[in-house]
ZAZAVEX-485080 format. One record per residue (C-alpha): residue in one letter; x negated, y, z negated; residue number from 1. Coordinates in steps of 0.1 Angstrom, whole numbers, plus 5000, padded with zeros to 4 digits. Example, Ala and Ser with C-alpha at 12.3 -4.5 7.8 and 13.67 -1.06 7.14 Angstrom:
2
type = a&x = 4877&y = 4955&z = 4922&seq = 1
type = s&x = 4863&y = 4989&z = 4929&seq = 2
// end
This chain:
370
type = x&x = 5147&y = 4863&z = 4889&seq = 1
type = x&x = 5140&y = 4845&z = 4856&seq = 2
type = x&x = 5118&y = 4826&z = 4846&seq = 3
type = x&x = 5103&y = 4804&z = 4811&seq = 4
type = x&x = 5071&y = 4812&z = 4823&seq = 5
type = x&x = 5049&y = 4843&z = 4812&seq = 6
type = x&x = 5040&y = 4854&z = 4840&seq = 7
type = x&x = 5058&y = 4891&z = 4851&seq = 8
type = x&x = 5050&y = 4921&z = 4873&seq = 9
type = x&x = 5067&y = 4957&z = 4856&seq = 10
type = x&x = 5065&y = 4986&z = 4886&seq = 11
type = x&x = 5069&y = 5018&z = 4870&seq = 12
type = x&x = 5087&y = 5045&z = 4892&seq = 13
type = x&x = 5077&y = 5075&z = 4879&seq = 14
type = x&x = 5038&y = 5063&z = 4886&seq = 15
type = x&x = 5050&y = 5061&z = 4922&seq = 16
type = x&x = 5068&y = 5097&z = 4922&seq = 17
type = x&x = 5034&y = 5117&z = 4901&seq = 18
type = x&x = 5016&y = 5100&z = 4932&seq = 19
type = x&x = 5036&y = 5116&z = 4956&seq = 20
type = x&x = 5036&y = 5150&z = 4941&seq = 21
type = x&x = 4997&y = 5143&z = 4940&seq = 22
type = x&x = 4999&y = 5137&z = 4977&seq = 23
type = x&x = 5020&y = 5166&z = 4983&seq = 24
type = x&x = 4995&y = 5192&z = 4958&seq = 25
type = x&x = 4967&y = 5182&z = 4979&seq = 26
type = x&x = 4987&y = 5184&z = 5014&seq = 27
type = x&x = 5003&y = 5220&z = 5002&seq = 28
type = x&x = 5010&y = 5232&z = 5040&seq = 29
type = x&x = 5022&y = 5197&z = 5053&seq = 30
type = x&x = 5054&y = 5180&z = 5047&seq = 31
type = x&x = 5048&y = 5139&z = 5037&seq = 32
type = x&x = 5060&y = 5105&z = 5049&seq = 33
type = x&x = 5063&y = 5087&z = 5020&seq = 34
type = x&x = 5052&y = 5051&z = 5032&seq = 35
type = x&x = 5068&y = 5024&z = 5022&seq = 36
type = x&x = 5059&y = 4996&z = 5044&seq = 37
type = x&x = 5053&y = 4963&z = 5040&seq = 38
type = x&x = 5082&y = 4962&z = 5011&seq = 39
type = x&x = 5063&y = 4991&z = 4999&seq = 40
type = x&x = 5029&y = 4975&z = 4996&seq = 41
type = x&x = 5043&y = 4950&z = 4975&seq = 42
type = x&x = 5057&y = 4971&z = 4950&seq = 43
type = x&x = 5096&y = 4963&z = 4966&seq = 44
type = x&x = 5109&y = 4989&z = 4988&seq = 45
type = x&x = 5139&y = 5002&z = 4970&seq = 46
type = x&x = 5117&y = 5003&z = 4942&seq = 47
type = x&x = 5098&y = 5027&z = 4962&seq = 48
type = x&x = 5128&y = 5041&z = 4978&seq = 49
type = x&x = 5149&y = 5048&z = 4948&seq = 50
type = x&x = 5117&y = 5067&z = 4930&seq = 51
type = x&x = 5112&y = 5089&z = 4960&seq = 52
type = x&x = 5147&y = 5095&z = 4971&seq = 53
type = x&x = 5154&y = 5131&z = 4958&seq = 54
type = x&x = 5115&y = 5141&z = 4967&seq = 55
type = x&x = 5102&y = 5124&z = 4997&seq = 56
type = x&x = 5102&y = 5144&z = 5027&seq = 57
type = x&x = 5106&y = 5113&z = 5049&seq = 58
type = x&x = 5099&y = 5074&z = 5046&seq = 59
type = x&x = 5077&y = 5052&z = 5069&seq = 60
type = x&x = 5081&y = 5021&z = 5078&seq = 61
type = x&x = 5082&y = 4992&z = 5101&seq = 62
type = x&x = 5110&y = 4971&z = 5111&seq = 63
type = x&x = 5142&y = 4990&z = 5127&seq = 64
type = x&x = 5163&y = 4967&z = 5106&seq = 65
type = x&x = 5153&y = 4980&z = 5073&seq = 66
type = x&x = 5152&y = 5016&z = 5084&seq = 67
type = x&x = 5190&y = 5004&z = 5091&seq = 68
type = x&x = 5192&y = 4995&z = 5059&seq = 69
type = x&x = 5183&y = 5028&z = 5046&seq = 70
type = x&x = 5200&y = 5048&z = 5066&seq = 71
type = x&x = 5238&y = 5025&z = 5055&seq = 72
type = x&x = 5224&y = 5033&z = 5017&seq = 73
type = x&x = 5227&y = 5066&z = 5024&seq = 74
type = x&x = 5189&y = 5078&z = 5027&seq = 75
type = x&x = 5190&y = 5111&z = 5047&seq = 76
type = x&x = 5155&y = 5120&z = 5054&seq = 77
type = x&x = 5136&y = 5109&z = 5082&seq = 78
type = x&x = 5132&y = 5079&z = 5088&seq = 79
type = x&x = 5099&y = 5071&z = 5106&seq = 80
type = x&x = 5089&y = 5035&z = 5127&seq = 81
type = x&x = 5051&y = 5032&z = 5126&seq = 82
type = x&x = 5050&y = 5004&z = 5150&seq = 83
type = x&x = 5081&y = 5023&z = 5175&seq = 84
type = x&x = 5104&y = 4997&z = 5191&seq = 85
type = x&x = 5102&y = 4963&z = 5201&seq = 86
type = x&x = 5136&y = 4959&z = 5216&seq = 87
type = x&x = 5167&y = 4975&z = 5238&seq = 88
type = x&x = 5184&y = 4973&z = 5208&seq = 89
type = x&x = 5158&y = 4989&z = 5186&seq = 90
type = x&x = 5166&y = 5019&z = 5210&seq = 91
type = x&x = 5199&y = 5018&z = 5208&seq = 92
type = x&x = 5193&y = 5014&z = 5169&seq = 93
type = x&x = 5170&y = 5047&z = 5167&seq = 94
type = x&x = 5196&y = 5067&z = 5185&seq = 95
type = x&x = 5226&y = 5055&z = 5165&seq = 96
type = x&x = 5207&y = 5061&z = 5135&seq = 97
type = x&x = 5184&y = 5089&z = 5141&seq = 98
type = x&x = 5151&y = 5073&z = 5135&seq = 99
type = x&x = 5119&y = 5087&z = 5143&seq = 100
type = x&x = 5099&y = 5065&z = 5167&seq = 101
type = x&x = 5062&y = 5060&z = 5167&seq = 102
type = x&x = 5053&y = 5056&z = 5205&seq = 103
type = x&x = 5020&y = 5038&z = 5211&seq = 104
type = x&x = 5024&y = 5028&z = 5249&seq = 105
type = x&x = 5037&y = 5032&z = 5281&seq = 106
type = x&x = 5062&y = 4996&z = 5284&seq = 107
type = x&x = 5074&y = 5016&z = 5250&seq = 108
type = x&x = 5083&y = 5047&z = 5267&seq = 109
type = x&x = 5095&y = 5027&z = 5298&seq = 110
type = x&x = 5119&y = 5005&z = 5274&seq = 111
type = x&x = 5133&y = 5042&z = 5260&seq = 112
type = x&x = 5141&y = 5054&z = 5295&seq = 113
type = x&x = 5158&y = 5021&z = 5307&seq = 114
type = x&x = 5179&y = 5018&z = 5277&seq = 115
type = x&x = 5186&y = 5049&z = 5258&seq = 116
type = x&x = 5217&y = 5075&z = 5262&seq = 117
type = x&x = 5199&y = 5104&z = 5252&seq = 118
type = x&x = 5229&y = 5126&z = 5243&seq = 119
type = x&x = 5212&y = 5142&z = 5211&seq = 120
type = x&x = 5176&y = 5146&z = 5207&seq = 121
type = x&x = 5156&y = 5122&z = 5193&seq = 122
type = x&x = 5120&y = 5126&z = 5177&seq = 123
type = x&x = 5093&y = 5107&z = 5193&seq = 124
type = x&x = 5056&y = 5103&z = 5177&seq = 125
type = x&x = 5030&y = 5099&z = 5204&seq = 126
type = x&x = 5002&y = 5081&z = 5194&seq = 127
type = x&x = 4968&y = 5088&z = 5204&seq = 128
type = x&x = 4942&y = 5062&z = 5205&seq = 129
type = x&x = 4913&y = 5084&z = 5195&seq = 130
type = x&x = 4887&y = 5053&z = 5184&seq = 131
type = x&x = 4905&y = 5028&z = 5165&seq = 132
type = x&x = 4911&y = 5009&z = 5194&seq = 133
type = x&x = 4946&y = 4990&z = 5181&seq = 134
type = x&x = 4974&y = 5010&z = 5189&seq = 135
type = x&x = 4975&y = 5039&z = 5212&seq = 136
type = x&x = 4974&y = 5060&z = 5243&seq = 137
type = x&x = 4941&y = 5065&z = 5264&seq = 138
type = x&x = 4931&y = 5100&z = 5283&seq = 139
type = x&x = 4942&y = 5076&z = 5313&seq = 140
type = x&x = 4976&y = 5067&z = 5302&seq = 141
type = x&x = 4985&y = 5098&z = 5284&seq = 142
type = x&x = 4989&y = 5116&z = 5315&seq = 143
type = x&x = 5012&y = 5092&z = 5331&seq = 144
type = x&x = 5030&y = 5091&z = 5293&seq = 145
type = x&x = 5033&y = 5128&z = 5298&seq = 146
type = x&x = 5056&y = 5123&z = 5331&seq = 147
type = x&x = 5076&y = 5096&z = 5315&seq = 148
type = x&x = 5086&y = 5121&z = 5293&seq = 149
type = x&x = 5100&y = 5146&z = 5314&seq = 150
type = x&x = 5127&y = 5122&z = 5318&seq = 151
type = x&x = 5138&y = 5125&z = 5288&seq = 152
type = x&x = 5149&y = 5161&z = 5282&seq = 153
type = x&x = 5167&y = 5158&z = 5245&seq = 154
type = x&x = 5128&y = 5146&z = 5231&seq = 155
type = x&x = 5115&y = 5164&z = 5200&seq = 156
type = x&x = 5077&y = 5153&z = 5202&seq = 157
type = x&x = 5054&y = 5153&z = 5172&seq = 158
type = x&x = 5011&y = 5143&z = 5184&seq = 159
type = x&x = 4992&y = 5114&z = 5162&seq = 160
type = x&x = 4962&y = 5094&z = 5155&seq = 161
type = x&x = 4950&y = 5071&z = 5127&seq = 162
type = x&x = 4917&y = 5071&z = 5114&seq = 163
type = x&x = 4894&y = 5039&z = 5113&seq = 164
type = x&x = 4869&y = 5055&z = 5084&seq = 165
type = x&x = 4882&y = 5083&z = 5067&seq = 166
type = x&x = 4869&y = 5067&z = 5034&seq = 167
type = x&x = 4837&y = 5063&z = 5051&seq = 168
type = x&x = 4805&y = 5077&z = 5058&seq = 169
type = x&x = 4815&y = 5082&z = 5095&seq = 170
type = x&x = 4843&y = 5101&z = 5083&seq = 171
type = x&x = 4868&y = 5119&z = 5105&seq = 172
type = x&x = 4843&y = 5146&z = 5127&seq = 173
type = x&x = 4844&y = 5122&z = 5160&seq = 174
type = x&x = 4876&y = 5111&z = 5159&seq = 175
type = x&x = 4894&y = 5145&z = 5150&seq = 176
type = x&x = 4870&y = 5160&z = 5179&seq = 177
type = x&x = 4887&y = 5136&z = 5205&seq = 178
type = x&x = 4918&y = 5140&z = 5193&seq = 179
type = x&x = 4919&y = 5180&z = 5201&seq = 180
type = x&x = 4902&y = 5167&z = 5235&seq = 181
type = x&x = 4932&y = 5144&z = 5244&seq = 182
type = x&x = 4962&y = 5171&z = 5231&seq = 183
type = x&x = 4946&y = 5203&z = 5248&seq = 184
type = x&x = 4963&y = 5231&z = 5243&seq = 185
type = x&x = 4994&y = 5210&z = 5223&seq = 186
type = x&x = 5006&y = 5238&z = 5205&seq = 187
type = x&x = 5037&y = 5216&z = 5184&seq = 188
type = x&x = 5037&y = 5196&z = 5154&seq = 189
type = x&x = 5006&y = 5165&z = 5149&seq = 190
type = x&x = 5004&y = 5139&z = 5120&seq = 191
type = x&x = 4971&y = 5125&z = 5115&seq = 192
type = x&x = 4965&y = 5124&z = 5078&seq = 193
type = x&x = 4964&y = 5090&z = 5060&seq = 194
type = x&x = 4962&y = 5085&z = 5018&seq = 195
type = x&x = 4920&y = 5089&z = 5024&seq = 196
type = x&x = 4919&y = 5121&z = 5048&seq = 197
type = x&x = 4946&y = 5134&z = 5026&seq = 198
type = x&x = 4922&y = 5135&z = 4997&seq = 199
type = x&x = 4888&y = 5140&z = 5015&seq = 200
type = x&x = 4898&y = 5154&z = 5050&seq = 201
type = x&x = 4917&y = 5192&z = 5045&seq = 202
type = x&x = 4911&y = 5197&z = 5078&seq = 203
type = x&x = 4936&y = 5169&z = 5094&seq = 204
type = x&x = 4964&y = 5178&z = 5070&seq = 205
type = x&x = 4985&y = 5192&z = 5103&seq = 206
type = x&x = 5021&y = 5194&z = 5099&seq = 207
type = x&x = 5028&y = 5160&z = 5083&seq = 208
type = x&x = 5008&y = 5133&z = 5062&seq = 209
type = x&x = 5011&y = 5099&z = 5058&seq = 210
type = x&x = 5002&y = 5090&z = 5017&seq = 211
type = x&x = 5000&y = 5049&z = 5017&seq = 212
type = x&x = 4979&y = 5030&z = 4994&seq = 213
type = x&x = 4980&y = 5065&z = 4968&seq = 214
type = x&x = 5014&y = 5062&z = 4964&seq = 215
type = x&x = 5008&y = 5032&z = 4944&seq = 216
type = x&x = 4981&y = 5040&z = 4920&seq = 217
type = x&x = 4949&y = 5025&z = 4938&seq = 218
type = x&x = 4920&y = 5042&z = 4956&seq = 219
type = x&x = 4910&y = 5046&z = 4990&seq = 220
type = x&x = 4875&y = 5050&z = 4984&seq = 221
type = x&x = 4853&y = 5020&z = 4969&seq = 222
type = x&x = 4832&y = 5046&z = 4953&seq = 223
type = x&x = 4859&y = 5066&z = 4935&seq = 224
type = x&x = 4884&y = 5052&z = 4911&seq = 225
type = x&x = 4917&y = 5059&z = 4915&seq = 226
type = x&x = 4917&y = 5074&z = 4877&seq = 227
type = x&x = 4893&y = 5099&z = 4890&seq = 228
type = x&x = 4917&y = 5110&z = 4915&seq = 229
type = x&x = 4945&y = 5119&z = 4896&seq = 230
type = x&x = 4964&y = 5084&z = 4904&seq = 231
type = x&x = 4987&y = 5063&z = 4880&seq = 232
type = x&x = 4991&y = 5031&z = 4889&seq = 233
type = x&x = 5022&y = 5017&z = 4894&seq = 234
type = x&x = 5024&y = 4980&z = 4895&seq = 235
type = x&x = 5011&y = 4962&z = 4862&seq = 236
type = x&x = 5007&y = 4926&z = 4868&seq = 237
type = x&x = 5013&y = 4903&z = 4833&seq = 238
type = x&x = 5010&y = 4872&z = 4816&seq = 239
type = x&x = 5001&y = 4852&z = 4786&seq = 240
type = x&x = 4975&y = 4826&z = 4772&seq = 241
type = x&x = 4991&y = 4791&z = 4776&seq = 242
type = x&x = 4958&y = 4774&z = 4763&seq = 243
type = x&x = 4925&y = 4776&z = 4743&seq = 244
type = x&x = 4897&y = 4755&z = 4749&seq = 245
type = x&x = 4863&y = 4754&z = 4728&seq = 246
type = x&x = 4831&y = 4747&z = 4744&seq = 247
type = x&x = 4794&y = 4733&z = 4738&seq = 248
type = x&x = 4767&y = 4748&z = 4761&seq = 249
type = x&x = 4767&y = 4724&z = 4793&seq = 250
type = x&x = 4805&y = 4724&z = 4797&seq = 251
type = x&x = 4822&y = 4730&z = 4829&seq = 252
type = x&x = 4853&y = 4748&z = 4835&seq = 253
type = x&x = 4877&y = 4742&z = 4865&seq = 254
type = x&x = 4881&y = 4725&z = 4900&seq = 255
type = x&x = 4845&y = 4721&z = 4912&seq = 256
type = x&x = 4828&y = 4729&z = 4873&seq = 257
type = x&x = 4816&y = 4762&z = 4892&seq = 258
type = x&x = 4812&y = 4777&z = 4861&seq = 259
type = x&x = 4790&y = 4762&z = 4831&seq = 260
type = x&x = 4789&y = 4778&z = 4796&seq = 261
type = x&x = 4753&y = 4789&z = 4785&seq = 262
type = x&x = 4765&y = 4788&z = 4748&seq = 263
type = x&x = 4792&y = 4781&z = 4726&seq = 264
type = x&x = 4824&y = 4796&z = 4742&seq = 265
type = x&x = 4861&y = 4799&z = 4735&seq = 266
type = x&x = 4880&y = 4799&z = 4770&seq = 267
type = x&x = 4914&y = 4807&z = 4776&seq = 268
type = x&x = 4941&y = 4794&z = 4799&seq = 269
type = x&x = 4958&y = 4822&z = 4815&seq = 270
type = x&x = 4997&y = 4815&z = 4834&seq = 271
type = x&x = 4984&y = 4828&z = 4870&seq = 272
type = x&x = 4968&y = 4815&z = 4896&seq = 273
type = x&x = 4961&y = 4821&z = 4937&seq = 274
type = x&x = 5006&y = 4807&z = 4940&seq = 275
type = x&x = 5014&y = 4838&z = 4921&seq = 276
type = x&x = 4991&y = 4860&z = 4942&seq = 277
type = x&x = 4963&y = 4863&z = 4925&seq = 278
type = x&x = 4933&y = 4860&z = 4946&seq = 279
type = x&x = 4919&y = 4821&z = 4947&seq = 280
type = x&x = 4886&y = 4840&z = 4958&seq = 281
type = x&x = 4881&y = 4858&z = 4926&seq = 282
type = x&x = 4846&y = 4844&z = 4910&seq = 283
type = x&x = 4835&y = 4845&z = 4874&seq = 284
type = x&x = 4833&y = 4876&z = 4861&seq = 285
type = x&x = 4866&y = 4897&z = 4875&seq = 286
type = x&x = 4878&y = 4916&z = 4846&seq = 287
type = x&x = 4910&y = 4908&z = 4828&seq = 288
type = x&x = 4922&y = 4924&z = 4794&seq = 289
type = x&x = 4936&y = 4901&z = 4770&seq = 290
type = x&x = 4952&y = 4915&z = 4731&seq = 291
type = x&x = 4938&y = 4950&z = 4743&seq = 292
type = x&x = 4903&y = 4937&z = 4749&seq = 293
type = x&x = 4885&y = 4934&z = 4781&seq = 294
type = x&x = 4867&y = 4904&z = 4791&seq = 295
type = x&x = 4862&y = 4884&z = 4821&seq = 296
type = x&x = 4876&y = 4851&z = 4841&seq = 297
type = x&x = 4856&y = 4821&z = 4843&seq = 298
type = x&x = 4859&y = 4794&z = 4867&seq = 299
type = x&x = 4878&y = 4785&z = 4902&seq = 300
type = x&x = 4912&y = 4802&z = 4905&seq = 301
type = x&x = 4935&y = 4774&z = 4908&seq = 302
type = x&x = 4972&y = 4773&z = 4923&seq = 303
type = x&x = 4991&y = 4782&z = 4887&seq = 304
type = x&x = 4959&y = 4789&z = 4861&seq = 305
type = x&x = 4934&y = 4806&z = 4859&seq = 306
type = x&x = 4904&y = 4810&z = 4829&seq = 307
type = x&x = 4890&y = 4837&z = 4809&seq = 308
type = x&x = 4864&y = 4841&z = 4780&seq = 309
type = x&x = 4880&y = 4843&z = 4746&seq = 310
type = x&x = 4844&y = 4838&z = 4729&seq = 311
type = x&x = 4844&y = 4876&z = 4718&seq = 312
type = x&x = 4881&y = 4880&z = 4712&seq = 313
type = x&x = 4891&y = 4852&z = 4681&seq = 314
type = x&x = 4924&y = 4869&z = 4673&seq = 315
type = x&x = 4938&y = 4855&z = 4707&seq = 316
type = x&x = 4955&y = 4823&z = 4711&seq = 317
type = x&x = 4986&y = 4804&z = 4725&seq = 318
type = x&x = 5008&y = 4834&z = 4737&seq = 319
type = x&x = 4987&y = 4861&z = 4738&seq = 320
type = x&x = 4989&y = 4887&z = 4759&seq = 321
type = x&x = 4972&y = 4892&z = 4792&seq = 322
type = x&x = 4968&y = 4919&z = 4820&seq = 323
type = x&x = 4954&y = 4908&z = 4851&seq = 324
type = x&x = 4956&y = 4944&z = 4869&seq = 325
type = x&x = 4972&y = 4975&z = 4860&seq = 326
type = x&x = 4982&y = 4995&z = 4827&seq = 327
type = x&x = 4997&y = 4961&z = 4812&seq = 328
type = x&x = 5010&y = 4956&z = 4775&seq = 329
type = x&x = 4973&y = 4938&z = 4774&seq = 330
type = x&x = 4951&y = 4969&z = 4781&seq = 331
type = x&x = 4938&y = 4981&z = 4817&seq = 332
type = x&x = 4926&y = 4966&z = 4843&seq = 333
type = x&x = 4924&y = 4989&z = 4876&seq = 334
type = x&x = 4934&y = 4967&z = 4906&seq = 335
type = x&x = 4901&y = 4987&z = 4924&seq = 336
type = x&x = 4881&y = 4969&z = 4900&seq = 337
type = x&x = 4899&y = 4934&z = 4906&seq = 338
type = x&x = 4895&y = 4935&z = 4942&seq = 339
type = x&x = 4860&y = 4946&z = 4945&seq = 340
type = x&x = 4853&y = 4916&z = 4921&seq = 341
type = x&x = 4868&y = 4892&z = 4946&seq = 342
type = x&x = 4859&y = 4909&z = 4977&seq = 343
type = x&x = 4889&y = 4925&z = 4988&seq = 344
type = x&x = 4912&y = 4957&z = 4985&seq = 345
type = x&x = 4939&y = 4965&z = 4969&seq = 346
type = x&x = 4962&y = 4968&z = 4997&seq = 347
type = x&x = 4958&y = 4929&z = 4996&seq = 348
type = x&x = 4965&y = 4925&z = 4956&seq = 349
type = x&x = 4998&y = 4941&z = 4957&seq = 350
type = x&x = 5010&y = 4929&z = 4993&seq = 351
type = x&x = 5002&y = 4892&z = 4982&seq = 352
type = x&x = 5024&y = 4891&z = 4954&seq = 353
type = x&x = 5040&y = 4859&z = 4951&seq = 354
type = x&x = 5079&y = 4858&z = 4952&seq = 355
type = x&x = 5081&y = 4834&z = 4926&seq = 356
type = x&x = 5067&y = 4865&z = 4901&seq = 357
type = x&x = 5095&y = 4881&z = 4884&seq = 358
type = x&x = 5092&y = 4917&z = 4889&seq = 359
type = x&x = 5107&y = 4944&z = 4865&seq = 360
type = x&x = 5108&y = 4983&z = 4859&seq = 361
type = x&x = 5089&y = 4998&z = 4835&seq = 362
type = x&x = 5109&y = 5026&z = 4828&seq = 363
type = x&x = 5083&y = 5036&z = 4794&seq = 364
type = x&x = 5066&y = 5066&z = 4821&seq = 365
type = x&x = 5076&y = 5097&z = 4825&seq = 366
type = x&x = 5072&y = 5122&z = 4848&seq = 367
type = x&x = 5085&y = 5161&z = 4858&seq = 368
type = x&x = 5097&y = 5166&z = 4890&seq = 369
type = x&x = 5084&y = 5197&z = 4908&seq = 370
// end
């Protein structure tokens, strides 16, 4: 799509393919589902697709449809459904196209029996619901899972769990503990790891991992950036000064005059606001990089602009250059540091990106496969 305005995101594929390498270095022992839900956490799944598709082990996702997809463009690797099937003909569709199927509950299993011709085998995740308490099998209804499964002979089974805090203090101890508890003496292949255990939990690794939010360049710890942990980021989201604005101490700026200038100041109107995804939470103070230069936003977010302090940066004016997150023609702005700012993650930065931001490659990155 294009567009007059200024406002761009660039996604830069190698960034996305170092990250998974990362992934993989830290995982040695473990093969890796590259995950790409979610249209790839915002970044566009074929993006994400097309970067990983000599390298990744497998890709994860949601909907049957776009594993589909995938599968008619030629993608070979495993395909995997984190949320397993909804539908008779999501069963039909996983055995046609030999998708691996996340299976969280018994209707689930029940729905595979009643409507799948099991005349090659099929790989089956069963997930464990060791604590998280969303999706998941119980000591109770694992058992009875257990016999379901008996019917279906041509069944390659692979044991998981997701963590609720493996960035946290609480950590992975309890959870991992009643995970062993519920498989016993499971002796085949589990997947447990997610981007955060990956890089803090060695002991979960198991036989596959599942890198998310560290395939695109942002931490999942809110004490560690993702520079310190070997991450590139990989979406840069751009745009330019379309005003200048000088104040006398007193004045407000925006919807509400939420923000008053102590002092003399030089504001700047920047081409983004909470319609291009940009969070309308945001306060005064979130970093933003303008000509190279950090400085800060001022005022309420609105729907297409947003404000930042020019006061220290006089060289900038109508058409300047501006990074709101990422390694942008405008200098850096970690996404991390955007989303604590506002209160969020950022999971929530990239995966509200609006469609009507024009999205691009930025090919400038290069990285060695290995």
């Amino acid at each position: 799509m294009k567009t007059s305005r200024p406002i761009r995101a660039r996604i830069a594929p190698a960034a996305i393919l170092h990250n998974y390498q990362l992934a993989r270095r830290q995982a040695p022992q473990a093969k890796a589902w590259a995950v790409v839900k979610a249209n790839a956490y915002g970044h566009g799944q074929w993006r994400a697709v097309e970067a990983l598709r000599g390298e990744a082990d497998g890709f994860a996702l949601l909907e049957c449809e776009n594993a589909i997809v995938l599968r008619e463009a030629g993608i070979t690797q495993p395909i995997l459904l984190l949320e397993g099937v909804f539908s008779a003909r999501d069963v039909r569709a996983v055995i046609e196209h030999r998708l691996t199927c996340v299976v969280h509950c018994l209707e689930q299993l029940e729905l595979l029996v009643r409507n799948g011709q099991f005349t090659t085998p099929v790989a089956l995740y069963l997930k464990l619901n060791t604590g998280m308490n969303r999706l998941g099998f119980t000591p109770e209804t694992l058992a009875k899972a257990w016999g379901i499964l008996q019917q279906l002979p041509q069944v390659d089974v692979t044991l998981m769990t997701h963590f609720a805090d493996a960035d946290g203090e609480r950590g992975v101890s309890e959870q991992l503990e009643r995970f062993h508890q519920m498989a016993g003496d499971w002796r085949g292949p589990v997947s447990l790891a997610n981007s955060a255990a990956i890089l803090r939990h060695p002991q979960t690794h198991g036989d596959w991992v599942r890198p998310g939010i560290m395939l695109y360049g942002a931490s999942p710890f809110a004490e560690r950036s993702a520079e310190s942990l070997g991450l590139q980021p990989a979406m840069a989201l751009e745009s330019a000064i379309i005003g200048v604005q000088d104040l006398v101490a007193g004045d407000r700026v925006g919807y509400g005059g939420t923000f008053t200038a102590d002092r003399p100041m030089r504001i700047g109107v920047v081409a983004c606001g909470y319609a291009d995804g940009y969070p309308r939470h945001a306060p005064s103070g979130t970093p933003i990089a303008v000509m190279g230069k950090r400085t800060k936003t001022v005022g309420r977010v609105s729907m297409d602009m947003l404000a930042c302090d020019l006061s220290d940066i006089p060289e900038a004016g109508i058409g300047a250059p501006v990074t709101l997150w990422g390694e942008g023609i405008a200098g850096s702005v970690p996404a991390d540091e955007v989303a604590t700012a506002a209160g969020t993650i950022a999971y929530e930065l990239f995966c509200a990106l609006a469609p009507r931001v024009p999205v691009g490659l930025d090919d400038t990155a290069t990285v060695t496969r290995k």
